[in-house]
N, C-alpha and C positions, 0 to 999 in steps of 0.2 A: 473429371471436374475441370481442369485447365481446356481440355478442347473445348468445351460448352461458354467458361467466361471468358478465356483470353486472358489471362493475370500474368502481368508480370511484375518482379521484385526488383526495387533499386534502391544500391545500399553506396551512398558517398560518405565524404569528411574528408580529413587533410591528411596528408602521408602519415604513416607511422603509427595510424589510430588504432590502426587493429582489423581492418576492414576487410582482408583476407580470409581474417580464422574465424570470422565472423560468418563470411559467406560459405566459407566453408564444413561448418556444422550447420548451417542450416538446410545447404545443400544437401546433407546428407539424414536430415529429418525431415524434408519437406519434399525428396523426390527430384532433387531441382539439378540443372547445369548452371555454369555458371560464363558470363559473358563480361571480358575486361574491357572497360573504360579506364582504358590509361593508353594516354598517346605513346607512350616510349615501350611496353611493353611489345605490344605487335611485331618490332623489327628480331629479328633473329641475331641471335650472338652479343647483342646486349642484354646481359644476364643477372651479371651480379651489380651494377648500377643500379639497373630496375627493380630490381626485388623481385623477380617472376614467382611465383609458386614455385617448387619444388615440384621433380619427376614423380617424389611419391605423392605429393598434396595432389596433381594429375592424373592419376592413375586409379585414387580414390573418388573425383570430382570430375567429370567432362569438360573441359576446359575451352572456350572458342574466343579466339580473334588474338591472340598468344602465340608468338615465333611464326608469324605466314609471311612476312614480310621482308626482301632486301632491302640492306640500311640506305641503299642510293636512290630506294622508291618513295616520293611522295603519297602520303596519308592524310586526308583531311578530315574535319569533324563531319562533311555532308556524306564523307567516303561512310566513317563510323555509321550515321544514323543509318544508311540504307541497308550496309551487311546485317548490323544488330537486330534489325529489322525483320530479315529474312530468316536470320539464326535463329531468333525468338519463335519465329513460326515454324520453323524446324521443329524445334522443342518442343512445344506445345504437340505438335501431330505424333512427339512420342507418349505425349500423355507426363511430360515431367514438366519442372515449373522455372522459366526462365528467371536467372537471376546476376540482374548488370550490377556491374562493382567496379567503381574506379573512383577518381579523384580530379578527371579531366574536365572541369567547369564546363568546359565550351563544347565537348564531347556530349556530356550530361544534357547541356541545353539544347542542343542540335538534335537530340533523339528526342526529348519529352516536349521543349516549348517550338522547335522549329527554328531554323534559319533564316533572317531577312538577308534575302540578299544584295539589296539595295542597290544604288547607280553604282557606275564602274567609275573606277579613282579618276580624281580629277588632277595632275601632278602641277601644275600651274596650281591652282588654287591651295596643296599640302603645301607648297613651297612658300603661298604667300603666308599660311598660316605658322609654319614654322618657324618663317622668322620675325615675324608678328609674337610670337612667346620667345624666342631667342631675344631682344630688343626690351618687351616690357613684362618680358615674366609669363609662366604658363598663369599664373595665378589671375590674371589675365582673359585668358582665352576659358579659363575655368568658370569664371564671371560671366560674359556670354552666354556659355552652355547653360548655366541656371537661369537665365533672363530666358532662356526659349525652351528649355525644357528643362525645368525643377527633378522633373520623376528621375529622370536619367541620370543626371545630374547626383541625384541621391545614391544611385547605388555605383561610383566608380569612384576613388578619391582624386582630390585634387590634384593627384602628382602622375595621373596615369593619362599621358600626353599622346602614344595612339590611341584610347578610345576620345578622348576629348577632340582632338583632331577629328578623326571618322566621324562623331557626331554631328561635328561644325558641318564638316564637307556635306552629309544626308542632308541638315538640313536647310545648306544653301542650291546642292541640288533639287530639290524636290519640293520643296516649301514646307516641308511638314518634320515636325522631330521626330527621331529616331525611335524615342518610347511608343509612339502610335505604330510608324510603322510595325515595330516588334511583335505590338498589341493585334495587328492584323495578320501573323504569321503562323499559320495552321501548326498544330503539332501533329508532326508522323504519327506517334502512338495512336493517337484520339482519331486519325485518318485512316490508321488502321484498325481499326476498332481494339486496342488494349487497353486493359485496365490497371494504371498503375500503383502498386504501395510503397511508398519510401522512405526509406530511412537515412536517418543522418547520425554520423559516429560522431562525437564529440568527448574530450576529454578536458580536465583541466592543465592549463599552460606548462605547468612547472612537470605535470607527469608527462606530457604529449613533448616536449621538448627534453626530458630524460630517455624517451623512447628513440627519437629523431638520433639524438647522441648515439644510442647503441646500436642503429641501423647503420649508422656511417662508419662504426669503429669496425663493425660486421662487415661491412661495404671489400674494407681497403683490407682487412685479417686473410678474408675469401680470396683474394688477388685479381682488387677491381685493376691494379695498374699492369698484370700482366696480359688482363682481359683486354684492355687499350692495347696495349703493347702487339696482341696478336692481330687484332682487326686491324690496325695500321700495318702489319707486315703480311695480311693478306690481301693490299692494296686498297683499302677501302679511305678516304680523304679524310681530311677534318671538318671539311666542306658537310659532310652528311649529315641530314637531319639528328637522328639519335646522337649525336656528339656535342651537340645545343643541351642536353637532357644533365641533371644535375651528377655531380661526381665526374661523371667523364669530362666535362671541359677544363673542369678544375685539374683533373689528371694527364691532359693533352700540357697544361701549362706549367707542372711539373716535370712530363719528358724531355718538355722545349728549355727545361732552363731559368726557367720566369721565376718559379719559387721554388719552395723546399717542399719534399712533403709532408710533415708536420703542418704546412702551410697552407695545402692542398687540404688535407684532410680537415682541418678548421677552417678553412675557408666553405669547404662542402657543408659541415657543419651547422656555419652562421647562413648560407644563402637556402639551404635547406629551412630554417626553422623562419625564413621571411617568406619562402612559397608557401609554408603551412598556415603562415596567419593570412594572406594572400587566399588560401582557399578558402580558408574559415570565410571570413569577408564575404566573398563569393557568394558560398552555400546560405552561410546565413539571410541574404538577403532573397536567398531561394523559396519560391513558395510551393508547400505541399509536403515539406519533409516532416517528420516524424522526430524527433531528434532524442537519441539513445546514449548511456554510457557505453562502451562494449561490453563492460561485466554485468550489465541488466542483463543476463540471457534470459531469463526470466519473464520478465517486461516483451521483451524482444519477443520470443516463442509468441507470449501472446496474441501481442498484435499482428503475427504472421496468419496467425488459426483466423483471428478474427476477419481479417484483410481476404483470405481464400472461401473465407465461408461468406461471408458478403454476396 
């Protein structure tokens, strides 16, 4: 049935929603592998930061695009769309049902709507605009971007100064805004001939930010700071990508002295529970998902049957 239509399953939402154990029963009712969109997971040896599945949740689940990566390697979302790509057509030629799961917006978008890649930075002209909002306020330059492109405009808030920026720069390079460009950006799926169903995890604030809490208290019990502790002493910098990634920076700045860990660990905490409404944000304005409790399994199951029988 997957060789003849091509289906593949994408399951997002914001950290901590459940979006694992999700993929992971269904993977295992539906025949499916399972393929991570999450930028931090891929590097190797960030483990308990990231939240990886577990060797036994892998053992039961085919797991791809998880620990192939050195932490001093650059990974990009165009890197993602292209492997996921191939991976998905892997799957498929075994006759099982690919199914992407993460939480990386820009991962997510790069595989389903496509990449503009637009003109190459202009650093005279960022420089003029930065201090153009440095001077009279980003709120400013946010003003602007709605006089020349409303759509866009709509989906980024006013206080998110590189895409506002980027936007300005497209479109005084180019003469045209950003939202069209977008709108002209083939998607790989649809180029590949796949057909996608998707789902979006959502939960309510006060449970989804109870969750968050006991993933962090999880984080640092598991021994997130000796997991830093070992990657810094088998030479790897702080400079590395995956160290940008939540919990680890906060714990690089408990080694150094900066804070305490009590401080770290609420610190991970509250900047945690601003990337989940950050992604909500995101997805929300995402078109095409589906959007589910986690405990609909129910619901869920359903529209999986219905999506592959299509």
């Amino acid at each position: 049935m997957f060789a003849e239509a091509k289906k593949i399953l994408i399951i997002v939402g914001p950290t901590a929603v459940g979006k694992t154990a999700t993929a992971l029963w269904l993977a295992q009712e539906f025949s499916g592998e399972i393929i991570s969109c999450d930028s931090m997971q891929v590097y190797r040896g960030f483990d308990i930061g990231t939240d990886k599945p577990s060797l036994e949740e892998r053992k039961k689940v085919r797991h791809h695009l998880i620990d192939f990566l050195d932490p001093s390697q650059q990974f990009s979302a165009a890197d993602f769309a292209f492997l996921a790509l191939e991976i998905a057509e892997d799957i498929i030629a075994r006759r099982h049902l690919p199914i992407v799961v993460g939480g990386t917006g820009l991962y997510h978008r790069a595989l389903t709507v496509g990449l503009f890649k637009g003109p190459g930075r202009d650093q005279a002209l960022r420089q003029k605009l930065k201090e153009e909002a440095r001077a009279f306020g980003l709120e400013k330059l946010y003003h602007k971007l709605r006089q020349i492109d409303p759509e866009y405009a709509n989906k980024i808030t006013p206080k998110d100064s590189i895409r506002i920026i980027r936007a300005l720069e497209v479109y005084h390079k180019t003469g045209r805004p950003i939202s069209e460009h977008f709108r002209l950006t083939k998607s790989p799926l649809q180029a590949r001939g796949f057909i996608p169903g998707q789902i979006g995890l959502k939960l309510e604030r006060k449970e989804l930010y109870r969750r968050i809490e006991e993933r962090v208290n999880r984080m640092f019990e598991r021994g997130l700071v000796a997991e830093v502790r070992k990657l810094l002493e088998q030479g790897l910098t702080e400079e590395a990508a995956p160290f940008k990634g939540l919990g680890y920076r906060q714990v690089l700045r408990y080694l150094k002295g900066e804070i305490s860990l009590e401080e770290a660990i609420e610190l991970t905490k509250l900047e945690t529970r601003h990337y989940a409404k950050r992604q909500m944000t995101w997805f929300r304005k995402t078109p095409g998902l589906t959007w589910f409790q986690p405990t609909e399994k129910d619901k869920i199951r359903k529209y999986v049957k219905s999506f592959l029988a299509e």
